[in-house]
Backbone as numpy.savetxt, mean C-alpha at the origin, in Angstrom:
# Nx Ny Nz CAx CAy CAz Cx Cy Cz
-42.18 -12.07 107.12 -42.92 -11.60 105.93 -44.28 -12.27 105.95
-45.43 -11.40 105.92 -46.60 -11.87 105.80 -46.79 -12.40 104.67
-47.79 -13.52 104.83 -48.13 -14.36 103.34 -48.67 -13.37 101.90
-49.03 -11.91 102.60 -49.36 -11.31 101.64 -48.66 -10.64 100.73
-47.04 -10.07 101.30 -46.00 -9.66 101.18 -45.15 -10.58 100.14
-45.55 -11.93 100.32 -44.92 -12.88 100.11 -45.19 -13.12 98.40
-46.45 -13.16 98.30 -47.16 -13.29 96.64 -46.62 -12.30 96.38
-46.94 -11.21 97.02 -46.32 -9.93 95.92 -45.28 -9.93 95.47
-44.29 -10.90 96.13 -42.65 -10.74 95.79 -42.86 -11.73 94.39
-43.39 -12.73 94.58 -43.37 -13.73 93.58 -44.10 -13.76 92.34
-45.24 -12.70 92.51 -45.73 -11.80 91.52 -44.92 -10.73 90.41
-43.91 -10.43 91.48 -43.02 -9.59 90.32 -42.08 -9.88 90.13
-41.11 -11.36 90.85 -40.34 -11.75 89.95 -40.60 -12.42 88.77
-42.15 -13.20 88.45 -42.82 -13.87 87.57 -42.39 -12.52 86.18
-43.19 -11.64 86.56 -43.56 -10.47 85.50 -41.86 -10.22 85.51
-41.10 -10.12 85.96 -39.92 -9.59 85.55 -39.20 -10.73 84.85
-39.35 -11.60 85.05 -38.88 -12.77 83.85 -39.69 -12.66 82.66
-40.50 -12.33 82.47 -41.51 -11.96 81.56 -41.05 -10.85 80.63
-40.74 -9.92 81.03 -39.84 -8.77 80.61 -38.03 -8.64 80.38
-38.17 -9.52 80.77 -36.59 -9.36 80.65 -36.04 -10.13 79.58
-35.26 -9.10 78.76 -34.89 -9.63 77.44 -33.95 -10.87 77.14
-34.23 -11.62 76.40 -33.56 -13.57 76.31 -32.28 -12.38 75.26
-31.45 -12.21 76.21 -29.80 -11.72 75.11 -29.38 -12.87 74.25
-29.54 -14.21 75.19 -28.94 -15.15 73.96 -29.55 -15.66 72.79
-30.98 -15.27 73.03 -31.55 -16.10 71.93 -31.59 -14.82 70.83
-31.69 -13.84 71.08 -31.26 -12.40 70.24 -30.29 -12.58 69.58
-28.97 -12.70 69.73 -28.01 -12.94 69.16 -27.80 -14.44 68.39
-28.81 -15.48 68.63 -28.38 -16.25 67.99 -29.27 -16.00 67.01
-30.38 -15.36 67.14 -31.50 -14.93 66.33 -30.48 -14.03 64.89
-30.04 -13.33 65.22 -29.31 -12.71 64.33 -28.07 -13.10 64.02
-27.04 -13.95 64.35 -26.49 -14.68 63.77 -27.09 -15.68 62.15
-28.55 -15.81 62.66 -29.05 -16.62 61.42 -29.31 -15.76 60.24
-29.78 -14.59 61.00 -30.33 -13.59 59.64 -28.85 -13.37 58.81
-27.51 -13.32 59.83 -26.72 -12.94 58.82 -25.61 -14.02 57.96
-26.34 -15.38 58.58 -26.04 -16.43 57.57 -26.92 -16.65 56.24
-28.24 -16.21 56.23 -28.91 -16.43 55.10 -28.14 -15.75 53.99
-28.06 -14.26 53.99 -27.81 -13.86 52.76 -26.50 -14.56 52.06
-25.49 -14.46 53.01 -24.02 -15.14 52.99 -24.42 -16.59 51.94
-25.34 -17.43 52.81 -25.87 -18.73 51.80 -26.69 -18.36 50.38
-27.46 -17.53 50.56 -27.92 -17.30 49.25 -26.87 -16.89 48.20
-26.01 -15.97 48.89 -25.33 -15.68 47.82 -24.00 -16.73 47.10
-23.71 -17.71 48.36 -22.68 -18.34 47.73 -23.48 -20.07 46.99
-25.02 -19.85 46.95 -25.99 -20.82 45.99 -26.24 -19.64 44.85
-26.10 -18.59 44.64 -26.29 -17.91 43.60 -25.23 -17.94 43.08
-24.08 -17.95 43.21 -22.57 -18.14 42.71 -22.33 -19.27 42.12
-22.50 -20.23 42.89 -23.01 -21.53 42.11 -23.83 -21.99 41.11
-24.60 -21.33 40.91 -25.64 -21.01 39.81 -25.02 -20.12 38.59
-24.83 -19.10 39.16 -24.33 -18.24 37.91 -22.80 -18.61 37.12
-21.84 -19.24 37.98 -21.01 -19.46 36.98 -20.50 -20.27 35.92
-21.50 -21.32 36.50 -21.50 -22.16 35.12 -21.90 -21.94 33.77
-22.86 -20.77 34.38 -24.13 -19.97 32.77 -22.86 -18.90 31.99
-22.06 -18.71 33.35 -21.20 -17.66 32.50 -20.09 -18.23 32.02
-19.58 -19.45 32.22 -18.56 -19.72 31.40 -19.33 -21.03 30.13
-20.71 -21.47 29.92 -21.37 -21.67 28.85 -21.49 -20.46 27.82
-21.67 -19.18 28.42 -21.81 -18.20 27.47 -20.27 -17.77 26.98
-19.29 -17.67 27.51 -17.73 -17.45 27.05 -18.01 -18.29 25.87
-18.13 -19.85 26.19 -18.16 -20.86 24.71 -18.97 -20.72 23.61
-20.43 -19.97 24.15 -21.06 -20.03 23.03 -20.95 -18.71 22.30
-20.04 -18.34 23.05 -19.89 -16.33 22.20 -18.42 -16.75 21.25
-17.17 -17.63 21.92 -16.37 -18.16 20.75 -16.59 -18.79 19.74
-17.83 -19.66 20.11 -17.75 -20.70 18.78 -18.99 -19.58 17.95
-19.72 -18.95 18.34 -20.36 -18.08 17.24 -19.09 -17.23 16.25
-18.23 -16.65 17.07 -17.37 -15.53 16.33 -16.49 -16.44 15.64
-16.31 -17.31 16.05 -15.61 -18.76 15.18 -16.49 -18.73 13.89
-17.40 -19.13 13.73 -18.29 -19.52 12.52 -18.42 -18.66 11.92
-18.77 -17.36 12.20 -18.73 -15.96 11.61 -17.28 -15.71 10.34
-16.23 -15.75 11.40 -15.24 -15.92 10.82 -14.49 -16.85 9.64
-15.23 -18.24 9.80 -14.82 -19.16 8.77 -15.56 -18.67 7.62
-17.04 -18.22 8.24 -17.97 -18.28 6.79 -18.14 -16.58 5.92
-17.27 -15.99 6.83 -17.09 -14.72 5.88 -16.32 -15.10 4.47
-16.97 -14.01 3.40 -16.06 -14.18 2.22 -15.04 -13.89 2.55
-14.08 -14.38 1.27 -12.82 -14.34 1.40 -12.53 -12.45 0.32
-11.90 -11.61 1.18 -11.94 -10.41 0.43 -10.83 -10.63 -0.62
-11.44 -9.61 -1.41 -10.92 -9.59 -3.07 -9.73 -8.64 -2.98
-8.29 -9.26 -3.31 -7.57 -8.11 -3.97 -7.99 -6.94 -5.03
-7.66 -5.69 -4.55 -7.74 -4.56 -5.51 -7.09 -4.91 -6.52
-8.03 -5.04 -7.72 -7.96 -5.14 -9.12 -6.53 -4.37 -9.56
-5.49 -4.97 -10.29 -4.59 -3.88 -10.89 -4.42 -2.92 -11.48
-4.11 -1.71 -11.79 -4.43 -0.66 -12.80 -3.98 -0.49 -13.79
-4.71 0.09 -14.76 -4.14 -0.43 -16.29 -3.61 -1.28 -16.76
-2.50 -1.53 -17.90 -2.47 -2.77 -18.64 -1.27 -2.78 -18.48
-0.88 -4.14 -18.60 0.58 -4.42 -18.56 1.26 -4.24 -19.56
2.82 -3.64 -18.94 3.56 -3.12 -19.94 4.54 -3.66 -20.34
4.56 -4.56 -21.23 6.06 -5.40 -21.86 6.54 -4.85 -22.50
7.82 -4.39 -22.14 8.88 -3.92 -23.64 10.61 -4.86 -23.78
10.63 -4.74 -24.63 12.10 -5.78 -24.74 12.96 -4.69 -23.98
14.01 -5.68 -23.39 15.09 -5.37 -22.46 16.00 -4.40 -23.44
16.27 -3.15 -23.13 17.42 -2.85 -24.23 18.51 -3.57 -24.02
19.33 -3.23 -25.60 21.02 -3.61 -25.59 21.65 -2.52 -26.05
23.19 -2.49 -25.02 24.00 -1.26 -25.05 24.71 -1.69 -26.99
24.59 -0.40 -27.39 25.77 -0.18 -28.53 25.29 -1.27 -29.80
24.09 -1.34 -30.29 24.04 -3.17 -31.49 24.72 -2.82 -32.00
25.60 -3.28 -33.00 26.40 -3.84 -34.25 25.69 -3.62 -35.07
26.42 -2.18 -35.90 26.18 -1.56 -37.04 25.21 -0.34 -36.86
25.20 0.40 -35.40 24.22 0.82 -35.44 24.04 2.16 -35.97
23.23 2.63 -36.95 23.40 3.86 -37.72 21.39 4.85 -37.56
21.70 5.94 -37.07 21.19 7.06 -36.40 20.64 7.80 -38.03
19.47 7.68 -37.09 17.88 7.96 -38.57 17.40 9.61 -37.58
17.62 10.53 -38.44 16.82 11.30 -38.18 17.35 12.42 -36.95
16.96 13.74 -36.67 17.52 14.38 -35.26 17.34 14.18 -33.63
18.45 13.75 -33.39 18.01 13.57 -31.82 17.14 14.54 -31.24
16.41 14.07 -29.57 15.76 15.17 -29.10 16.22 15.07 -27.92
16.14 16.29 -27.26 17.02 16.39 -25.85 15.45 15.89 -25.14
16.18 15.62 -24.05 15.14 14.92 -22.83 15.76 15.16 -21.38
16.95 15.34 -20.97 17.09 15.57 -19.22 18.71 15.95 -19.29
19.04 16.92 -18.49 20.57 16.61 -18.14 20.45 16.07 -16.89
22.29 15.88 -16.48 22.49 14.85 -14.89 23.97 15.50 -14.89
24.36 15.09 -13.85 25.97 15.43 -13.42 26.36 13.84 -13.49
27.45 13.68 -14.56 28.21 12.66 -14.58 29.56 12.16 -13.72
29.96 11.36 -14.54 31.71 11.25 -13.47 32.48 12.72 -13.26
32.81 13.10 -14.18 33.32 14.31 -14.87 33.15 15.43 -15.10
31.44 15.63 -15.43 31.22 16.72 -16.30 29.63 16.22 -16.30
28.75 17.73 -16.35 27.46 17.29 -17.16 27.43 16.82 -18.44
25.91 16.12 -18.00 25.60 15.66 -19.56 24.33 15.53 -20.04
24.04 15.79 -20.79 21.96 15.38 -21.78 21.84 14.07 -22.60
20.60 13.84 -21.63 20.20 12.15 -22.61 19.54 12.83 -23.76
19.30 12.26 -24.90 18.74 12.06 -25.78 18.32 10.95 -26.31
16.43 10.99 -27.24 16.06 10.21 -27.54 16.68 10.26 -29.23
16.67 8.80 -29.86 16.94 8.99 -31.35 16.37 7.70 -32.23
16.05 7.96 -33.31 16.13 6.58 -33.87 16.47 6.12 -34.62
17.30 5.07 -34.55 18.33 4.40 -35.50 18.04 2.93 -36.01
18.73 2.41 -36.54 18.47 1.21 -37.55 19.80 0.44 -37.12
19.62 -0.81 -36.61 20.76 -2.42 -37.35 20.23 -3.54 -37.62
20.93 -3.89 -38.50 20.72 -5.49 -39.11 19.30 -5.01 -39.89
18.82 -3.99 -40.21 17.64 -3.88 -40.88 16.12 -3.63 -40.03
16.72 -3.62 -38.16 15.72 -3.00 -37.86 15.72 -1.90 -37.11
14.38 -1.44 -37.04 14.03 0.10 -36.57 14.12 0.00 -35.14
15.33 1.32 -34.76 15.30 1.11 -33.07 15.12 2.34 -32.21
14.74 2.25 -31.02 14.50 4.05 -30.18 15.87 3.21 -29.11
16.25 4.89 -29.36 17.74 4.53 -28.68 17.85 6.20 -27.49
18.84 5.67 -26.41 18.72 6.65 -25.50 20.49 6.67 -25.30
20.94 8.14 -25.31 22.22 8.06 -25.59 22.60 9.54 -24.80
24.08 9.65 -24.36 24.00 10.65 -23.74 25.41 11.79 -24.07
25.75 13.36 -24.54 26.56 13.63 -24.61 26.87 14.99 -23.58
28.06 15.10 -23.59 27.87 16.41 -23.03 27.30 17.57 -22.76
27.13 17.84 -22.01 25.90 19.31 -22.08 26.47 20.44 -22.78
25.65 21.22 -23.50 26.48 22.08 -24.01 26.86 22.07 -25.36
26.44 21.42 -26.28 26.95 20.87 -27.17 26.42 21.54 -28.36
26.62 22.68 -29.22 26.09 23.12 -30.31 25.62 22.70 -31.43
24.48 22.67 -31.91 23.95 21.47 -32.99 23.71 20.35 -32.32
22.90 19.51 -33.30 22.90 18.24 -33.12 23.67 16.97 -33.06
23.77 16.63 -32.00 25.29 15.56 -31.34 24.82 14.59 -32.62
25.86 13.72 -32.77 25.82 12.64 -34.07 26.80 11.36 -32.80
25.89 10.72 -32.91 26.66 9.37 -32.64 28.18 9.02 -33.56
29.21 8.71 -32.10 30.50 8.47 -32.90 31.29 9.47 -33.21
30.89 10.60 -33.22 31.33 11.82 -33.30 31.86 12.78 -31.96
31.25 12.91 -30.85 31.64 12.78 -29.63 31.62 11.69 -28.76
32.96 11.57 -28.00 33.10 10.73 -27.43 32.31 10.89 -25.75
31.55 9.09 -25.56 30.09 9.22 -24.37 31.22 9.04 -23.46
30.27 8.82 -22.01 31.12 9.22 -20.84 32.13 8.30 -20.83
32.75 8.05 -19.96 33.27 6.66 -19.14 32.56 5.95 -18.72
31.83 4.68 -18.87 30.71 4.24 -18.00 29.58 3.96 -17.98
29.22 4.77 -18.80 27.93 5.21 -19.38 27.81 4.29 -20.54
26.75 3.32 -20.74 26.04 2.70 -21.20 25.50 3.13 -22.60
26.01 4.12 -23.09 25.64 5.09 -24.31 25.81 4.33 -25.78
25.06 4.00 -26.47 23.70 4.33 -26.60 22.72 2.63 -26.27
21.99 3.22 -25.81 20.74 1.89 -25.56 19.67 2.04 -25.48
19.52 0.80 -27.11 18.68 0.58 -27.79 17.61 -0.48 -27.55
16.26 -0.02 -27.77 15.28 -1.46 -28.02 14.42 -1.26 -29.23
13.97 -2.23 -29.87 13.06 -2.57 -30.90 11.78 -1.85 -30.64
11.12 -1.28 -31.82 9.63 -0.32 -31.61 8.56 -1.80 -31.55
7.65 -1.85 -30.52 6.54 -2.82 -30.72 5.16 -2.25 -31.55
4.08 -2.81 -31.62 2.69 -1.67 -32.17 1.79 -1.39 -30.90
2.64 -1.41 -29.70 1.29 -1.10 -29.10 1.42 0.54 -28.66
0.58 0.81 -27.87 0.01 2.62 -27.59 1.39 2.55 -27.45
2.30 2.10 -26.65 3.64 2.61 -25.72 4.34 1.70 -26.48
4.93 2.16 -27.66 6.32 1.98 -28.82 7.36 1.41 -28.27
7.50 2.10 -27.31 9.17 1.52 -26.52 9.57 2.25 -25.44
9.96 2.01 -24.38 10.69 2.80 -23.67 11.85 2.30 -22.85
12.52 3.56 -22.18 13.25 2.79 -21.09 14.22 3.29 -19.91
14.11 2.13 -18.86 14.44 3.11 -17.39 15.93 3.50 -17.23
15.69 4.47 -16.69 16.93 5.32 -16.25 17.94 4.56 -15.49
19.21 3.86 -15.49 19.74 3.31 -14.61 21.04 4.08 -14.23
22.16 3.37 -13.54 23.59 4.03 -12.81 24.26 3.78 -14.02
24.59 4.43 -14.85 25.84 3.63 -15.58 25.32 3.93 -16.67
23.65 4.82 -16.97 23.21 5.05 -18.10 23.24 5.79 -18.91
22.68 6.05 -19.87 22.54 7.21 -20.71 21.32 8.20 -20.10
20.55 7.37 -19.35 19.00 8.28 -18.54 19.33 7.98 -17.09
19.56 9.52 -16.20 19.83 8.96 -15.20 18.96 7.77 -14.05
19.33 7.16 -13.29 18.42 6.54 -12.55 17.32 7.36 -11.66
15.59 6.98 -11.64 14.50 7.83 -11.33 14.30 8.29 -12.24
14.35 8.40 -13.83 14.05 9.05 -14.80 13.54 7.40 -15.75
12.47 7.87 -16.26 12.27 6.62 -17.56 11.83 7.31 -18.89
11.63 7.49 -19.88 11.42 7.42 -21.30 10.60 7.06 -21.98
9.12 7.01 -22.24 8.50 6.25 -23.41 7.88 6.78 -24.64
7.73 6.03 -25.60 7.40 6.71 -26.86 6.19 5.84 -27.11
5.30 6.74 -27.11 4.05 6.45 -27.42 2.79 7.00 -28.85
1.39 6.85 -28.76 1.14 6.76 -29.98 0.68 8.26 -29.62
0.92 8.80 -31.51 0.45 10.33 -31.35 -0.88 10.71 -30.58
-1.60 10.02 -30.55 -3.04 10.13 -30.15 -3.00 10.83 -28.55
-2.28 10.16 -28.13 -2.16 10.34 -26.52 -2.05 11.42 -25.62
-2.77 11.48 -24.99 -2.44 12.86 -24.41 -2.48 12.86 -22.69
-2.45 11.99 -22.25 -1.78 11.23 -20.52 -1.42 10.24 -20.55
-0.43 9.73 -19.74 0.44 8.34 -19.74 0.68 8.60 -18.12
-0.32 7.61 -17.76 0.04 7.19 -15.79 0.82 5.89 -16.14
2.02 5.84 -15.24 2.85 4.69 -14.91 2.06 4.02 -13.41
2.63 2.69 -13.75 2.53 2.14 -11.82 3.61 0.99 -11.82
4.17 1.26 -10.84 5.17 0.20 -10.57 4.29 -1.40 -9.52
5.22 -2.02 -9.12 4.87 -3.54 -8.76 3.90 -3.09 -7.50
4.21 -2.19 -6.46 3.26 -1.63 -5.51 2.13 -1.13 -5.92
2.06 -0.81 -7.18 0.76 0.06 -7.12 1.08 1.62 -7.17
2.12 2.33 -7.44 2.68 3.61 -7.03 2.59 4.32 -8.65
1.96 5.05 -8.38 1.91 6.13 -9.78 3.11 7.20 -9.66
2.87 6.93 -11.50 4.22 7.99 -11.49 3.47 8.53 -13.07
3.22 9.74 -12.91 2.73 10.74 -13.99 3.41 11.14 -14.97
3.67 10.71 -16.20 4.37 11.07 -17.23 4.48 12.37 -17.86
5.15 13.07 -18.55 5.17 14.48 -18.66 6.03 14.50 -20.34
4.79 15.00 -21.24 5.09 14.75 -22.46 6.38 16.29 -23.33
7.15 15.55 -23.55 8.80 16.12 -23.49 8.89 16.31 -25.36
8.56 16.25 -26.14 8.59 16.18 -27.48 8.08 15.38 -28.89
8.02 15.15 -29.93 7.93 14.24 -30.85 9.24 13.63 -31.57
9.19 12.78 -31.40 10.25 11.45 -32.40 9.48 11.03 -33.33
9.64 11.61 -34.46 9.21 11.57 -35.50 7.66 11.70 -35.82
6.48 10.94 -36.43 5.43 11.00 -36.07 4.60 10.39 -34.64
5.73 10.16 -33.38 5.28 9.81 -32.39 6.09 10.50 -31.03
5.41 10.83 -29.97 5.70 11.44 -28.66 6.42 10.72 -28.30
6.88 11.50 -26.95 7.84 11.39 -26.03 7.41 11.54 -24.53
7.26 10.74 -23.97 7.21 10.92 -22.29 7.90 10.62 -21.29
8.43 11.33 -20.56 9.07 11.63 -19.55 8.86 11.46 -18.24
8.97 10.47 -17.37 8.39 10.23 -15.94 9.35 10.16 -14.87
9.41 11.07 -13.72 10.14 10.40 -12.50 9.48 9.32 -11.83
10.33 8.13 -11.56 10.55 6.78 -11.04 11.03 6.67 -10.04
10.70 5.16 -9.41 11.14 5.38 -8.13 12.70 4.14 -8.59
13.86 4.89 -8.01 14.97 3.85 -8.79 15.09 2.07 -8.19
14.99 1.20 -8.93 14.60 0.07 -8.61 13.30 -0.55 -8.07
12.31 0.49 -8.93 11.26 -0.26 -9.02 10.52 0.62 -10.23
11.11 -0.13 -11.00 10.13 0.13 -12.95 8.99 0.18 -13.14
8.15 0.81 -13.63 6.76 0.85 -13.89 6.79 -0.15 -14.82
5.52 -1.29 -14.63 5.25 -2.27 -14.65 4.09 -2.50 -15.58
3.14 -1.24 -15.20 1.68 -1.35 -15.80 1.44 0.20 -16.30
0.77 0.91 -17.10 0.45 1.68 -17.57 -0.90 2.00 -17.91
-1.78 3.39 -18.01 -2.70 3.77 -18.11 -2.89 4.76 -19.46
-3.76 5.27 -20.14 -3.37 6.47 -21.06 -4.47 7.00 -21.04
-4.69 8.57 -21.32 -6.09 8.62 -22.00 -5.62 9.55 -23.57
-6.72 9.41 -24.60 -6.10 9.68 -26.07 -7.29 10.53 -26.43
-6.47 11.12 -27.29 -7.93 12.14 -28.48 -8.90 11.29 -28.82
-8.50 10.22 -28.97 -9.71 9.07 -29.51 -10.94 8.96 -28.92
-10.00 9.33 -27.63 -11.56 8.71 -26.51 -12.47 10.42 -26.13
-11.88 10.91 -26.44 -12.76 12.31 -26.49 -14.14 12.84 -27.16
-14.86 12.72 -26.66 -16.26 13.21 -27.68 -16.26 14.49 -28.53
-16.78 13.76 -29.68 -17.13 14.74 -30.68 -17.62 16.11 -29.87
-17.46 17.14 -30.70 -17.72 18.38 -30.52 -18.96 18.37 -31.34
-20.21 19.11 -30.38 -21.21 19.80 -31.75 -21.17 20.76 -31.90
């Protein structure tokens, strides 16, 4: 090989090292690129979760404080006024019947039907509304003592008249003269609606059934074992003049 032959060879292995691609440093080249993100992201992880479990605490203890310092909500006010009436008693001693009974409901008894009636009678000198019950069917006006009441039946029971709007009344029980789900009150002539409510809050709409003497009669289905408690009315009184 001539010396001239000779450069030329060494001429282009120079340039071909020159050109020829470094594979390893390529790949380690990119090995790095695909460690950066990998690191950024597991220094961003590190970063962010401490902020996010500071914010869990500071989002409880806000809804915490919220919560203590809300008012305290108000029970719904009760409706209408409370209704006290004395407990009746079956049958008083001496008891003698003022005036004509008024029919108010029949029921199917042990035996046989029968109709409550309201009445009012007198013992020991006082004035009483009494609820009493005889057979259905009965021509004229039943007279206490005169037909014999059921078996069982609680006939007649009486309570004392008070002065307020609602005179007296009283609930229907098992064993009564008014069947149970049925109640009774005698109220002032004026009146012309009588809403019941028992201990829930449950209305029961009264339904005016006659006069006892110079005062009404109302009639309500009940829910049995739970008595209306509180009462509502509205009266002629409260009605505006006419021009």
């Amino acid at each position: 090989m001539t010396d001239l032959e000779r450069k030329l060879a060494e001429t282009l292995r120079e340039q071909g090292g020159e050109v020829t691609p470094d594979l390893a440093g390529a790949w380690a080249e990119q090995l790095r690129r695909q460690r950066r993100p990998r690191a950024a992201r597991r220094r961003l992880t590190v970063l962010v979760a401490p902020l996010a479990a500071v914010l869990v605490v500071l989002t409880s203890v806000l809804l915490a404080t919220q919560l203590n310092s809300a008012p305290t909500p108000v029970p719904p006010a009760s409706r209408g006024q409370e209704l006290t009436l004395p407990k009746p008693e079956y049958s008083p001693v001496g008891l003698v019947e003022k005036g004509e009974p008024i029919a108010l409901t029949d029921f199917a008894g042990q035996t046989d039907n029968w109709t409550s009636y309201a009445v009012f009678a007198s013992a020991m000198g006082t004035t009483l509304f009494c609820v009493e019950a005889f057979p259905k069917g009965l021509t004229g006006a039943p007279v206490h003592g005169e037909v014999a009441s059921q078996f069982g039946t609680k006939s007649p029971s009486c309570v004392p008249l008070s002065t307020g709007t609602v005179c007296a009344g009283y609930v229907g029980e098992t064993g009564g003269p008014l069947p149970a789900g049925k109640a009774i009150y005698l109220v002032n002539p004026a009146v012309r609606e009588l809403s019941l409510f028992d201990a829930k809050g449950d209305l029961s709409q009264a339904k005016r059934v006659g006069m006892l003497g110079q005062q009404q009669l109302f009639l309500a289905d009940v829910t049995p074992g739970s008595p209306p408690v509180r009462f509502d009315v509205s009266s002629d009184e409260a009605r505006p003049a006419s021009r």
